[in-house]
ZADREN-522980 format. One record per residue: residue in three letters; x, z, y of N, C-alpha, C, CB in turn. Coordinates in pm, whole numbers. Each point is the difference from the previous one (the first is absolute). Glycine has a CB too. Layout:
atom rest:ALA; n_u:X; n_w:Z; n_v:Y; ca_u:X; ca_w:Z; ca_v:Y; c_u:X; c_w:Z; c_v:Y; cb_u:X; cb_w:Z; cb_v:Y
...
# end
This chain:
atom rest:UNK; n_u:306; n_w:16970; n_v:9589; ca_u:-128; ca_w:68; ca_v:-13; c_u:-88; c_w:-37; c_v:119; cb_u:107; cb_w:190; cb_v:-130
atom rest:UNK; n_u:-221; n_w:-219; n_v:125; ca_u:-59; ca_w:-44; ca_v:86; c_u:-155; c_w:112; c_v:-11; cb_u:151; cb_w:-280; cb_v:-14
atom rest:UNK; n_u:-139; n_w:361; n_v:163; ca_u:-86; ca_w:55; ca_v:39; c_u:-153; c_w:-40; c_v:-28; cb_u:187; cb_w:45; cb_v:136
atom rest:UNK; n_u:-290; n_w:87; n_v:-90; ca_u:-116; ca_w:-94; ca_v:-31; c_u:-43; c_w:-25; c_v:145; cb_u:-83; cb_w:91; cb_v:-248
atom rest:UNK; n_u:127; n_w:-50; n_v:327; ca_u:-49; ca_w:-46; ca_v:144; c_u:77; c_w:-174; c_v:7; cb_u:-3; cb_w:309; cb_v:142
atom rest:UNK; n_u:102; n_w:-356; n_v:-218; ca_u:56; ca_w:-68; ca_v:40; c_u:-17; c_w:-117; c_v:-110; cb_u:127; cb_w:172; cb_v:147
atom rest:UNK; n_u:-190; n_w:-110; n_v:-251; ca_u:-107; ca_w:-92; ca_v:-99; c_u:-135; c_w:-68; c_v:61; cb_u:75; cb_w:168; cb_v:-180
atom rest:UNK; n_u:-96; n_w:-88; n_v:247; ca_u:-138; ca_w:-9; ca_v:84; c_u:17; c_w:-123; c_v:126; cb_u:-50; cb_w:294; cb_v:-47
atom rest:UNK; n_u:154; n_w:-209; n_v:67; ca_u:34; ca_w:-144; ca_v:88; c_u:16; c_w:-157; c_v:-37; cb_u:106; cb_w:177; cb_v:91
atom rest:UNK; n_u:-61; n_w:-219; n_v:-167; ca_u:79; ca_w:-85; ca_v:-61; c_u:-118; c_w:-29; c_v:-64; cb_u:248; cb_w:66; cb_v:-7
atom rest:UNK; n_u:-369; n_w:-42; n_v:-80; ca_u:-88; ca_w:-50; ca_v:-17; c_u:-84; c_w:-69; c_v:97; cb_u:45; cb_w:136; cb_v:-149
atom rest:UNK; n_u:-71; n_w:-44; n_v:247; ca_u:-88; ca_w:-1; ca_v:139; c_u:103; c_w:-165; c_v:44; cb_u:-75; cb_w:358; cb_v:96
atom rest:UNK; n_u:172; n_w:-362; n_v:-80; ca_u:74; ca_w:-70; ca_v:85; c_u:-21; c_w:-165; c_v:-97; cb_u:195; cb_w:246; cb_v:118
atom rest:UNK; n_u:-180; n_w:-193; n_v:-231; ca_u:-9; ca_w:-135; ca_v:-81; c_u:-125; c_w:-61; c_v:-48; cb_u:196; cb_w:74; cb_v:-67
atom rest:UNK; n_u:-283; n_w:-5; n_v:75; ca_u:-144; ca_w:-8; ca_v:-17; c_u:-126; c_w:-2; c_v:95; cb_u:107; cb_w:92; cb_v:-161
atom rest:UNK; n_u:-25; n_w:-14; n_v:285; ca_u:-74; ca_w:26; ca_v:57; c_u:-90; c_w:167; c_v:31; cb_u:45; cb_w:-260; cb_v:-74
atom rest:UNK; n_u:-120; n_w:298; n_v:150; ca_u:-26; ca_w:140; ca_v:-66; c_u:-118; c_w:-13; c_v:-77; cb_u:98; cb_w:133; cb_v:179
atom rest:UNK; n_u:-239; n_w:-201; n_v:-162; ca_u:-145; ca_w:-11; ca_v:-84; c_u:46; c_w:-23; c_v:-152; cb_u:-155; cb_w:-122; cb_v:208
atom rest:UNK; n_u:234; n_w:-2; n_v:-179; ca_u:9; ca_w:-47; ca_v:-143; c_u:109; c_w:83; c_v:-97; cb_u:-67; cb_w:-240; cb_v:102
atom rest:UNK; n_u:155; n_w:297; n_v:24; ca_u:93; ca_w:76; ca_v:-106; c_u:-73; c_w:132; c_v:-21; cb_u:237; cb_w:-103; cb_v:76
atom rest:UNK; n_u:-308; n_w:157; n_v:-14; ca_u:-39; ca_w:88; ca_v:-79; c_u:-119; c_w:5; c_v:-102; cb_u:111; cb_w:74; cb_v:172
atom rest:UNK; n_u:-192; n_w:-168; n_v:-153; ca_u:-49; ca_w:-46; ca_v:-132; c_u:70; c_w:-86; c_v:-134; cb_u:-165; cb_w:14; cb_v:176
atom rest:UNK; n_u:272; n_w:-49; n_v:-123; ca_u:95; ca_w:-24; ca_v:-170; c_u:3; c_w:136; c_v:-61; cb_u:193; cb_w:-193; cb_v:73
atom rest:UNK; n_u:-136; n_w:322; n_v:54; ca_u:39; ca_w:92; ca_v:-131; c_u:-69; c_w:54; c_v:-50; cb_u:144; cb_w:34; cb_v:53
atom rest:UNK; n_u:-282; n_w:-20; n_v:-65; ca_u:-119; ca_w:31; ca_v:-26; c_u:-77; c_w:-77; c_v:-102; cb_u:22; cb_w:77; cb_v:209
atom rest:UNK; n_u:-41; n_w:-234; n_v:-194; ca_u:-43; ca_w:-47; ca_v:-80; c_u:103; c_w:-114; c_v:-66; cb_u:-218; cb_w:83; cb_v:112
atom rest:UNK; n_u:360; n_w:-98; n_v:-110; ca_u:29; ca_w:-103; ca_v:-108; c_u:74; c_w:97; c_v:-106; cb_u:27; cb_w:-237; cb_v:163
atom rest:UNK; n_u:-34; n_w:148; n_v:-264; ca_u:70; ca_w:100; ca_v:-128; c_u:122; c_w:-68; c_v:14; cb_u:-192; cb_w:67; cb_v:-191
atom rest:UNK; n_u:312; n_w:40; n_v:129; ca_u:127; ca_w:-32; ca_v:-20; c_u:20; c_w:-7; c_v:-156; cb_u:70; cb_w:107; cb_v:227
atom rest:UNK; n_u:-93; n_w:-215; n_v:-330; ca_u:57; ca_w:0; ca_v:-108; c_u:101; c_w:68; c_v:-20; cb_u:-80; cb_w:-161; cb_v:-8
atom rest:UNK; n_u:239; n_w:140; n_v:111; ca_u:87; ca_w:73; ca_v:-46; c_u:-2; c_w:102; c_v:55; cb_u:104; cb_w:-142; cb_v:-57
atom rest:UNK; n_u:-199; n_w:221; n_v:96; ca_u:13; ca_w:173; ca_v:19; c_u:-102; c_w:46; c_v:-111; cb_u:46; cb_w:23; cb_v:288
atom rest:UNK; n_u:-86; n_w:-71; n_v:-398; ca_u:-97; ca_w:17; ca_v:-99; c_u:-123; c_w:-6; c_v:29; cb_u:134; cb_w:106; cb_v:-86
atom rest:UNK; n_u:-178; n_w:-196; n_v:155; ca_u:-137; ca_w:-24; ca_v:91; c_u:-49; c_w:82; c_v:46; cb_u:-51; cb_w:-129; cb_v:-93
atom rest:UNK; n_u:146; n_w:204; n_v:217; ca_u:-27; ca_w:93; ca_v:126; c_u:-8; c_w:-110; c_v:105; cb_u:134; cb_w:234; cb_v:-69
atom rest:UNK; n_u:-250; n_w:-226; n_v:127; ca_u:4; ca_w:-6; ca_v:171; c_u:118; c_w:78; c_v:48; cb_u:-260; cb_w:-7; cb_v:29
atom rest:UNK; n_u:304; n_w:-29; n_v:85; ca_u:171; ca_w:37; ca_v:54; c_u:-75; c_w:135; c_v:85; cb_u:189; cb_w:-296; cb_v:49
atom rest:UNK; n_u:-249; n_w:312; n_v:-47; ca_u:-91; ca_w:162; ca_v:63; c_u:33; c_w:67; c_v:-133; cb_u:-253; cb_w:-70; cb_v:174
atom rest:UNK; n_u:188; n_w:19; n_v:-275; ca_u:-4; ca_w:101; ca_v:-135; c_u:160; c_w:59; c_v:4; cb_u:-200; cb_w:-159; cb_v:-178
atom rest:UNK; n_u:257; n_w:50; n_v:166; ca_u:163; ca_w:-14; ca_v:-15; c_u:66; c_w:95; c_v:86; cb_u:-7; cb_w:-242; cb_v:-44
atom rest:UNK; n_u:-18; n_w:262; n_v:148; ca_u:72; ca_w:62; ca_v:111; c_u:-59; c_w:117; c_v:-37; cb_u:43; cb_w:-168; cb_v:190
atom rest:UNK; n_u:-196; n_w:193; n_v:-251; ca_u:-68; ca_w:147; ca_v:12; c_u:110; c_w:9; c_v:-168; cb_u:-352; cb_w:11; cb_v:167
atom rest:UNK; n_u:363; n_w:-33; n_v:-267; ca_u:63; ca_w:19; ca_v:-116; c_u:149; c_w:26; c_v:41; cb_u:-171; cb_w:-147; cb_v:-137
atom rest:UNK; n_u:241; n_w:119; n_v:241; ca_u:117; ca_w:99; ca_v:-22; c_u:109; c_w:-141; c_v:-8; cb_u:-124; cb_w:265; cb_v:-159
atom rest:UNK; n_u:67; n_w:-393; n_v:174; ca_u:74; ca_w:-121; ca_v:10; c_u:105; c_w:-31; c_v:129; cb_u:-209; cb_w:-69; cb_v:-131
atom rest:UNK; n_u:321; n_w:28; n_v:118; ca_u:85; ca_w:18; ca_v:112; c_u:-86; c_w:-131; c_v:108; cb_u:277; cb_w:102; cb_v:-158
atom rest:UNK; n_u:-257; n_w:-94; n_v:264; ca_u:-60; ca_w:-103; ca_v:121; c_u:64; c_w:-99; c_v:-14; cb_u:-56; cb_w:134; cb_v:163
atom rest:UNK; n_u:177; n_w:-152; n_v:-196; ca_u:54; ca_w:-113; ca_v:5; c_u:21; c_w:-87; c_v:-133; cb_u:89; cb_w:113; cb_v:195
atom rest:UNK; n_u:-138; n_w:-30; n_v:-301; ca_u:-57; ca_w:-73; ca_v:-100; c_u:-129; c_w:-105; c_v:15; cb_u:98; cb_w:201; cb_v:-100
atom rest:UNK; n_u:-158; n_w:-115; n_v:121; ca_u:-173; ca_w:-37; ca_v:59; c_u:-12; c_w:-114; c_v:64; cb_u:-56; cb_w:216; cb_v:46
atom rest:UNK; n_u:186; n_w:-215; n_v:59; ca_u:23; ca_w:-113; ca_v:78; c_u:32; c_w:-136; c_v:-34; cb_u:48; cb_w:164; cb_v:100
atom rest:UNK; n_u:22; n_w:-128; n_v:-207; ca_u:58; ca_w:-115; ca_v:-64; c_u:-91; c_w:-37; c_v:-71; cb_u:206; cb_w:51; cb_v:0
atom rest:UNK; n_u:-268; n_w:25; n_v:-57; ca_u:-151; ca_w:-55; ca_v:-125; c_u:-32; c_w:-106; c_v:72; cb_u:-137; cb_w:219; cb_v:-100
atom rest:UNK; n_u:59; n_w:-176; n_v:262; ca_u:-75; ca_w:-91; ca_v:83; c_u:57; c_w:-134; c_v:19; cb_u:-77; cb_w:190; cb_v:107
atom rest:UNK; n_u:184; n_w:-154; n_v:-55; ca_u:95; ca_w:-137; ca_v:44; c_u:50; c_w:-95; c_v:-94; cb_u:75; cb_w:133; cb_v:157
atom rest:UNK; n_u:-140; n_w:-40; n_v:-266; ca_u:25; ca_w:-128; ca_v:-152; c_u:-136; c_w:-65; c_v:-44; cb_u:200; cb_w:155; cb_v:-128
atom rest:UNK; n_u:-293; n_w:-56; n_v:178; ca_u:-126; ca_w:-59; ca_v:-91; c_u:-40; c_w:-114; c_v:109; cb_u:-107; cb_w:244; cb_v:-151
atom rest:UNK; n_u:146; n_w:-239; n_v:287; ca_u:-62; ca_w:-56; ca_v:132; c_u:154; c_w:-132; c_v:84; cb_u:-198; cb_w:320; cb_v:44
atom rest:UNK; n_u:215; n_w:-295; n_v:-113; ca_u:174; ca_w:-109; ca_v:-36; c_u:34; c_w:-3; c_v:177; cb_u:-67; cb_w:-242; cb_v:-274
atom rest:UNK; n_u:120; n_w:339; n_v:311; ca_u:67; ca_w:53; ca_v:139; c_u:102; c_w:-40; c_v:-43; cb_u:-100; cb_w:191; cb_v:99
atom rest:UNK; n_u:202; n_w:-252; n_v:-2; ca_u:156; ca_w:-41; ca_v:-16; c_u:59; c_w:141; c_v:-9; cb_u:13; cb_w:-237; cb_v:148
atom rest:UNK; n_u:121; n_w:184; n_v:-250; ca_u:44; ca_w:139; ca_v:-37; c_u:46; c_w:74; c_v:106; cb_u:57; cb_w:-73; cb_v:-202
atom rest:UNK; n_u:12; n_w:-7; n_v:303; ca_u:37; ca_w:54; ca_v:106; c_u:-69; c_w:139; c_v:83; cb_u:68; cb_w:-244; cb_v:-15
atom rest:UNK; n_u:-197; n_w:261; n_v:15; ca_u:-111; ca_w:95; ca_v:63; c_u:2; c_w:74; c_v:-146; cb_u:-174; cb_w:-153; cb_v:213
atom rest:UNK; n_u:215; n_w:135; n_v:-305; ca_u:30; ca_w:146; ca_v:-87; c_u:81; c_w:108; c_v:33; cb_u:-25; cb_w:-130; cb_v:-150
# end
């Protein structure tokens, strides 16, 4: 299970913080039913789902999953 302080991180860290926090805001996640990963996290979506959406739509080595 992966926290959301520790979702936050791991975006921030892999993205950066500007840009990561404008992914979760403005990119859509097809596979979260075209939620922004904000929507996702506000809908009750686990963080480490969310995470994985990103790191699939943005092709992160699996390894940083």
């Amino acid at each position: 299970m992966v926290r959301l302080t520790e979702f936050n991180e791991l975006v921030h860290g892999q993205f950066g913080r500007l840009y990561g926090e404008s992914l979760l805001v403005d990119h859509v996640l097809t596979s979260l039913g075209g939620m922004t990963a904000a929507q996702a996290i506000e809908a009750g979506q686990e963080p480490r789902d969310v995470w994985r959406a990103l790191c699939a739509d943005f092709e992160v080595p699996r390894s940083r999953w």
